[in-house]
C-alpha positions in Angstrom: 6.2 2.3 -32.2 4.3 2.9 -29.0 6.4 1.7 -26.0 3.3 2.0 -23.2 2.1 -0.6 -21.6 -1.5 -1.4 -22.4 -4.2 -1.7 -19.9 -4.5 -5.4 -19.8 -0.6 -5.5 -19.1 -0.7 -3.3 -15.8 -4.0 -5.4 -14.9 -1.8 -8.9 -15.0 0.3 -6.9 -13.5 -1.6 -6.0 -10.5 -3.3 -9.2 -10.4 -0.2 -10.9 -10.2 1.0 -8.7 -7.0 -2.3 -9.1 -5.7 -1.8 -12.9 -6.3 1.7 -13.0 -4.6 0.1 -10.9 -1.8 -2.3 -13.1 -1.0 0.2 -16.5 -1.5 2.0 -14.1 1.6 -1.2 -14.5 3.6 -2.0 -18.2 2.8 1.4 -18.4 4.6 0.6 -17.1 7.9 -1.6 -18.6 10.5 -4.5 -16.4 11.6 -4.2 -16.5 14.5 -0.6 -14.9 14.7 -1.5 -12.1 12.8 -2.4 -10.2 15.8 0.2 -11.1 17.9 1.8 -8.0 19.3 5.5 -7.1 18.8 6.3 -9.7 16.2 7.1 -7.3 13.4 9.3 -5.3 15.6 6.8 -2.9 17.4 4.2 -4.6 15.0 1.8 -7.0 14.6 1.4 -8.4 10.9 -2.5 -7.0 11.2 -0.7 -3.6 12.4 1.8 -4.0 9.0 -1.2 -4.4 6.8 -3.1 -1.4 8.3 0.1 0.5 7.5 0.3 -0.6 4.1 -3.5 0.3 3.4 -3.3 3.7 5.0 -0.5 5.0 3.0 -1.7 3.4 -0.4 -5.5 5.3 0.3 -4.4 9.0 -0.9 -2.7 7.8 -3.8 -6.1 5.8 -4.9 -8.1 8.7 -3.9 -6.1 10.8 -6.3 -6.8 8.3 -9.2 -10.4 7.9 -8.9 -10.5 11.9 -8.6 -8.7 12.2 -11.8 -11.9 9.7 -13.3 -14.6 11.6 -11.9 -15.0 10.6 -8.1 -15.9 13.4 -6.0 -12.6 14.8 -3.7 -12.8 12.6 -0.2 -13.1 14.5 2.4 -10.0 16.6 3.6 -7.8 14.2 5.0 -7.0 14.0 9.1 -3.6 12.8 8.6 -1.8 15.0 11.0 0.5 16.1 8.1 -0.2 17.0 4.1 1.4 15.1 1.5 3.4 18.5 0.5 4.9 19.2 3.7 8.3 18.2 4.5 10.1 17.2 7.6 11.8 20.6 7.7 8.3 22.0 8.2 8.0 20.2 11.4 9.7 20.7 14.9 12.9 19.8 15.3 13.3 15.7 15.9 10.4 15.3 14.3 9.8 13.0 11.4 6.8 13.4 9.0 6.8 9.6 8.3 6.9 8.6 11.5 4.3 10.9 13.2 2.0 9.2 10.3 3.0 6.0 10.8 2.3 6.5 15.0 -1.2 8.1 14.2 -2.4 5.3 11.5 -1.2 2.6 14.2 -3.3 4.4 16.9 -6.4 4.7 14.6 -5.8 1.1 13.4 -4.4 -0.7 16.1 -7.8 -1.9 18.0 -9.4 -3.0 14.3 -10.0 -6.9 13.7 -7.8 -8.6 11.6 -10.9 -9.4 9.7 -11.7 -5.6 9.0 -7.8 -4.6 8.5 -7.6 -7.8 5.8 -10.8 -6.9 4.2 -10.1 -3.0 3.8 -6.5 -4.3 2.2 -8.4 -6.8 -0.3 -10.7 -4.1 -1.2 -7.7 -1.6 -2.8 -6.7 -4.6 -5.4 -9.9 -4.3 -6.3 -10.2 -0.4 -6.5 -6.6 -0.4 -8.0 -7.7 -3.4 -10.7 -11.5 -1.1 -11.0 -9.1 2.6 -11.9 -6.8 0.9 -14.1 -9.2 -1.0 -15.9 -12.1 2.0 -16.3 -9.0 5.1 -16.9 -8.1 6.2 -20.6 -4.6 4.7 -21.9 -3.7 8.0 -22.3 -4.3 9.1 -18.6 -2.6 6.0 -17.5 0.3 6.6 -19.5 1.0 10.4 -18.6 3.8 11.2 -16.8 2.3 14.2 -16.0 -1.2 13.3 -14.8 -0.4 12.0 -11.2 2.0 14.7 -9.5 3.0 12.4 -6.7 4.7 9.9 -9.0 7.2 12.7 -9.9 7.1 12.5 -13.5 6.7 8.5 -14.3 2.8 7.8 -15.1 1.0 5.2 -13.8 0.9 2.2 -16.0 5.3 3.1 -14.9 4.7 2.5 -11.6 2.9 -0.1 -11.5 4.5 -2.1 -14.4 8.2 -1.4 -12.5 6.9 -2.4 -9.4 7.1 1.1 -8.3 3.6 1.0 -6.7 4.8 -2.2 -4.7 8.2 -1.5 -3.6 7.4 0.1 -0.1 6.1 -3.7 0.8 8.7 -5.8 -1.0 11.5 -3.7 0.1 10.2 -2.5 3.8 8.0 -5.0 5.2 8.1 -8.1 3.3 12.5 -9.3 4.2 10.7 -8.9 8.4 7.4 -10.6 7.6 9.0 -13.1 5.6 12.0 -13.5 8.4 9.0 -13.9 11.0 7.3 -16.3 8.9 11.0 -18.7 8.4 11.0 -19.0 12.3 7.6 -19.3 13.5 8.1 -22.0 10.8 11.2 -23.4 12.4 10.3 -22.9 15.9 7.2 -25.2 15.2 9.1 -27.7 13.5 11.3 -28.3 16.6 
């Protein structure tokens, strides 16, 4: 008995994270999603930039492994494969990334952040729906997923975590008392 999940389940899958995703946004008013400083050093645009930004090389890797030519070499200041070790002392791999996608994101509309986000669901939905089942189910065929193949990922939530356990407790904190505070 085959135990993968099929195509069609990891595309309900992702549809239904895109769905919650964009239940999140139907949340927030627009016009707040700029504001500075109210995710901690971040604005909610600033949060979504983030998210988009770190999702990109993993997307570039799957539409590689289906024939799409290699992007070009990346300008994050550090390669996937490095490791805070590598780096001088005090400094954090993550967080140097994190500081440059914020500078190279941070004076973008919300409109363009938003529509750059809304286009991965559809390039994730596009890979997963034109890879082989075999591809998607190798544990092997996407090195960064250390040995749990894709269809995993995405059907444990995997792919998703980084929001739901990271970002999503503050956004959804933020969104609790902007709700309160205009309920007073």
């Amino acid at each position: 008995m085959d135990n993968h999940p099929s195509r069609t389940d990891v595309i309900a899958r992702i549809a239904d994270e895109h769905a919650r995703w964009n239940a999140l946004l139907a949340e927030i008013d627009p016009a707040s999603m700029d504001t500075p400083q109210t995710l901690g050093e971040w604005s909610f645009k600033d949060v979504v930039a983030h998210l988009t930004a770190w999702r990109q090389p993993y997307l570039d890797d799957y539409a590689v492994a289906l024939g799409a030519p290699p992007p070009p070499p990346s300008a994050w200041p550090y390669a996937f494969a490095e490791t805070d070790e590598d780096l001088p002392d005090g400094e954090s791999k993550v967080q140097t990334v994190n500081e440059w996608i914020y500078a190279r994101n941070h004076d973008h509309s919300i409109d363009v952040v938003l529509a750059e986000s809304q286009q991965q669901w559809e390039q994730l939905r596009q890979i997963v729906a034109n890879m082989p089942e075999a591809m998607l189910n190798d544990p092997e065929a996407f090195p960064k997923h250390a040995g749990r193949s894709l269809a995993g990922v995405i059907m444990t939530g995997d792919q998703f975590s980084h929001f739901h356990t990271e970002h999503e407790p503050v956004i959804r904190a933020w969104i609790s008392e902007t709700t309160t505070r205009e309920d007073l």
